[in-house]
C-alpha positions in Angstrom: 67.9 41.1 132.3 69.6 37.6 131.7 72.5 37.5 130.3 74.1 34.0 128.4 77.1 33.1 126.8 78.5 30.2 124.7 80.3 29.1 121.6 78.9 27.5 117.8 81.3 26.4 114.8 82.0 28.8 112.5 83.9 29.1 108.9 86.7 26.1 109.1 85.1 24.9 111.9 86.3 28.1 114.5 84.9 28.3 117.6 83.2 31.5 117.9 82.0 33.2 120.7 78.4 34.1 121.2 76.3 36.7 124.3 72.8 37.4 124.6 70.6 39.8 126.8 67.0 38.7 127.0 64.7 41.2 129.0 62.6 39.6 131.7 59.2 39.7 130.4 58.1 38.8 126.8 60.1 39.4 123.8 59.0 41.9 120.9 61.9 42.0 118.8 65.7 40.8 118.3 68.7 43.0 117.7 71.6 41.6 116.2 74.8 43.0 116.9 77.2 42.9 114.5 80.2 44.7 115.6 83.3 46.7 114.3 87.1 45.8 113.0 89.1 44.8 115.5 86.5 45.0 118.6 83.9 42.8 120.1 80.3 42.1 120.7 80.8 43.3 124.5 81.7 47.0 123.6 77.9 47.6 122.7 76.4 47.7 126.4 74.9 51.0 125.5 72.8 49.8 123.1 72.1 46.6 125.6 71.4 49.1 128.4 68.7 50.6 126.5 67.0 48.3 124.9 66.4 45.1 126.6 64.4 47.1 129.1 62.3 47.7 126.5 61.5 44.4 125.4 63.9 43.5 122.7 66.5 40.9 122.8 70.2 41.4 121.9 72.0 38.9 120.3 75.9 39.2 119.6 79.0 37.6 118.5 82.7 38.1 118.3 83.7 37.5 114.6 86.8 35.1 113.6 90.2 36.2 115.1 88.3 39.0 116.9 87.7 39.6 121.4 86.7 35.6 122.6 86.6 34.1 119.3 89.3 31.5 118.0 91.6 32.7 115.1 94.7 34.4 114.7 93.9 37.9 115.4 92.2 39.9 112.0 93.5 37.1 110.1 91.2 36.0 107.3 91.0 34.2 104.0 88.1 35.8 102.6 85.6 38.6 103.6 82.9 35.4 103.4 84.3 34.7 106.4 82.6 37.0 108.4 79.4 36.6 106.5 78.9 32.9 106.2 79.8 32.7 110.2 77.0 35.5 110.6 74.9 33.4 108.4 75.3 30.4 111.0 74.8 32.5 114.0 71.4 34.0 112.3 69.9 30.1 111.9 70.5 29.7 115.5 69.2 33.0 116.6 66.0 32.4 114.6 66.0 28.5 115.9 66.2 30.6 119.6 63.3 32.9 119.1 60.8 32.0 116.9 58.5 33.8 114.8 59.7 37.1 116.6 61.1 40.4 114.1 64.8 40.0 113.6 66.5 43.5 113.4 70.5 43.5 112.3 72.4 46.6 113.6 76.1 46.9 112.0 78.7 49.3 113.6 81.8 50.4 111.1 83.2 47.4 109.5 80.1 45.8 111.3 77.9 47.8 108.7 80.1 46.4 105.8 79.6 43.3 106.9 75.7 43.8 107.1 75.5 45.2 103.6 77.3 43.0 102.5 75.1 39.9 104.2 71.7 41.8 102.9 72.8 41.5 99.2 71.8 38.4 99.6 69.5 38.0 102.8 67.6 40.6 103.5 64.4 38.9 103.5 65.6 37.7 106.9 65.0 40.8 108.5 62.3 43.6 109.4 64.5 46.0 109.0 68.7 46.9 109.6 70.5 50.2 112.0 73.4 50.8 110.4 76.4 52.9 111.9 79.3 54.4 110.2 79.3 52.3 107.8 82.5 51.4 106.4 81.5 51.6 102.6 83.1 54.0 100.9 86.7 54.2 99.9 88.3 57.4 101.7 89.7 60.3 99.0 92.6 60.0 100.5 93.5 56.1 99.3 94.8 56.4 95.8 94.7 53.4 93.2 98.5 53.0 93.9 97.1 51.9 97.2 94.5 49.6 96.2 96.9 48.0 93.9 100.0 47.7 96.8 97.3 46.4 99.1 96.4 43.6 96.5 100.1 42.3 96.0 100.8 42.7 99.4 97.6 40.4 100.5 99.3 37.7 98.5 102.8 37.7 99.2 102.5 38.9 102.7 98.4 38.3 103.7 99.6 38.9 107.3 101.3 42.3 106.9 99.9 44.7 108.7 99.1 48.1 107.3 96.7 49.9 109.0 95.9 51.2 112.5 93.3 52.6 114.1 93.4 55.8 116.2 91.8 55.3 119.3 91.3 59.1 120.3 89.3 59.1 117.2 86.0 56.9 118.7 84.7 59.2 121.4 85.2 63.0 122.3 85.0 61.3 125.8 88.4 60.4 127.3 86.6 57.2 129.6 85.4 55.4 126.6 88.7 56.2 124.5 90.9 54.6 127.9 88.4 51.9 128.2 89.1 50.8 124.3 92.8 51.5 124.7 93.1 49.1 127.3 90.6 46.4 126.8 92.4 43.7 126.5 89.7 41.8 124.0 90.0 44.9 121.5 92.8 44.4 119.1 95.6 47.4 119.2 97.8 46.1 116.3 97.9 46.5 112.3 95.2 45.8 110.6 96.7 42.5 108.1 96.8 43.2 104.5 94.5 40.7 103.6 91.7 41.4 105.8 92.6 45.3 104.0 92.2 44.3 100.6 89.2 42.2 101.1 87.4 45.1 103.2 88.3 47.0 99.9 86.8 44.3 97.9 83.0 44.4 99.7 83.1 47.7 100.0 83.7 48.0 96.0 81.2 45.0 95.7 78.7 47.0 98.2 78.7 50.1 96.2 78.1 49.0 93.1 75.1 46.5 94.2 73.7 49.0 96.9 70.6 49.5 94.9 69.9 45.7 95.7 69.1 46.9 99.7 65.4 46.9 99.6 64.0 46.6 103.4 63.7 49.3 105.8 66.8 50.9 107.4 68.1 53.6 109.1 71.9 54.8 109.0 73.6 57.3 111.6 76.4 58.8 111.4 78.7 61.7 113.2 79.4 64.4 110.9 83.2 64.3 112.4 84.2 60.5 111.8 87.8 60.1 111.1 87.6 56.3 111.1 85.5 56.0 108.0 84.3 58.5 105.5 80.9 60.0 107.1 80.0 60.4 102.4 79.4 56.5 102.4 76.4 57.4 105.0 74.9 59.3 102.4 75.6 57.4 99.5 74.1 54.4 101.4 71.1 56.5 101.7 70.9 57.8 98.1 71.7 54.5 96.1 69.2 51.9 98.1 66.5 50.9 96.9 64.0 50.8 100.2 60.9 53.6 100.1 61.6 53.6 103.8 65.1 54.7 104.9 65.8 57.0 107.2 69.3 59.0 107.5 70.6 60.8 110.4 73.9 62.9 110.4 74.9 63.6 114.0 76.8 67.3 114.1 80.4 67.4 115.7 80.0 63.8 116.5 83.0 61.1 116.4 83.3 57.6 114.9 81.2 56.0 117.8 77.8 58.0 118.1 76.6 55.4 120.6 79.5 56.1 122.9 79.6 60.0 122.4 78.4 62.0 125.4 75.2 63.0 123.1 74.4 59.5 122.1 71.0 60.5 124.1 70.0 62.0 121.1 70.8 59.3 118.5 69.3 56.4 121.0 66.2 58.6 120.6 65.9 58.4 117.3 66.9 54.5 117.2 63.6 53.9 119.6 61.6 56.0 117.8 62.4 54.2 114.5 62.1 50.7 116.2 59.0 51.4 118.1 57.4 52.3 114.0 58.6 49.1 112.5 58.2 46.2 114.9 
């Protein structure tokens, strides 16, 4: 496979880092990669790995203050941030490979961010893979939250307030060192503004999910203690495509692509490609 790099301008004029993985004969299809809070487009060489053999391009980029893109790290002003720079990256993906099926697979707060995106431009796309979706707001955050989050996003935007557990992503100890000491995956507090505007789309996703309309499949381990394994569901249950698919992976972590099963899921992900390209 070939493998290219480079940067584009993104929201206030960031430069944001792009890869791509083109397979060596024709190409049938194009994944894009949107990846997860506080990670990077290069974590997601599994899902490279398998399918640019196949024939499909992979396309992925490193959002604002996030692995080899410019910004202060998490910081944001608005959740638009992410989308209008995925907007930009989309043109120029399209401009790259014309005419070919456009696929957009969201991991975690990836999947928030491609809800979010196909509110409003879903047409775009033959279909979405969405994983662990970061959609629905855990039992265990209480209004009192929500409302401390708010303030805190404006007196303090930079605050941080949440971390995430890395023994949480994988049942396998390789992938959970590799994150922990990847130097392009953030290890800090998640700011309070980035927080309350996650809050905000995932509010804004929930009560619009009925809009999603195009073919989709969501997976999701039965065991995620990153993000509530119910918004899977309610994803599935609330859309408004005929074709959606839903797949609930027993015993598995946060990351079913880096679980030692993710045979299984990948499976199913080829299978479900293979029937809508």
């Amino acid at each position: 496979m070939k493998h290219i790099e480079g940067n584009f301008k993104g929201v206030r004029n960031a430069d944001i880092f792009y890869q791509a993985w083109l397979p060596e004969g024709d190409v049938k299809a194009v994944l894009l990669l949107v990846h997860g809070l506080g990670e990077h487009s290069g974590r997601y060489m599994n899902h490279v790995n398998r399918f640019v053999p196949l024939g499909y391009a992979a396309y992925g980029l490193d959002h604002i203050g996030h692995g080899k893109s410019e910004g202060q790290r998490e910081v944001i002003d608005r959740f638009t941030d992410f989308t209008s720079t995925l907007a930009t990256y989309y043109e120029r993906v399209k401009g790259w490979q014309p005419e070919k099926p456009i696929f957009i697979l969201g991991h975690s707060m990836g999947g928030l961010i491609t809800c979010t995106y196909l509110l409003d431009h879903q047409a775009d796309f033959k279909g979405a893979i969405i994983s662990a979706p970061l959609i629905k707001i855990g039992e265990n955050i209480s209004s009192m939250t929500i409302t401390m989050g708010k303030v805190l996003s404006r007196v303090a935007p930079k605050a941080g307030v949440l971390a995430v557990d890395a023994s949480a992503i994988s049942h396998d100890p390789e992938v959970v060192k590799a994150y922990a000491n990847d130097p392009l995956v953030f290890h800090g507090k998640t700011p309070a503004r980035l927080a309350a505007e996650m809050l905000k789309a995932m509010m804004h996703v929930t009560a619009e999910t009925d809009k999603i309309t195009l073919p989709f499949i969501v997976v999701q381990g039965s065991q995620d203690k990153l993000v509530d394994p119910g918004g899977a569901q309610m994803l599935y249950d609330k859309a408004g495509s005929k074709d959606k698919t839903l797949k609930i992976y027993e015993g598995l972590y946060h990351e079913v692509h880096n679980e030692p099963e993710r045979e299984v899921m990948f499976k199913d992900l080829e299978s479900w490609l293979a029937a809508h390209v």
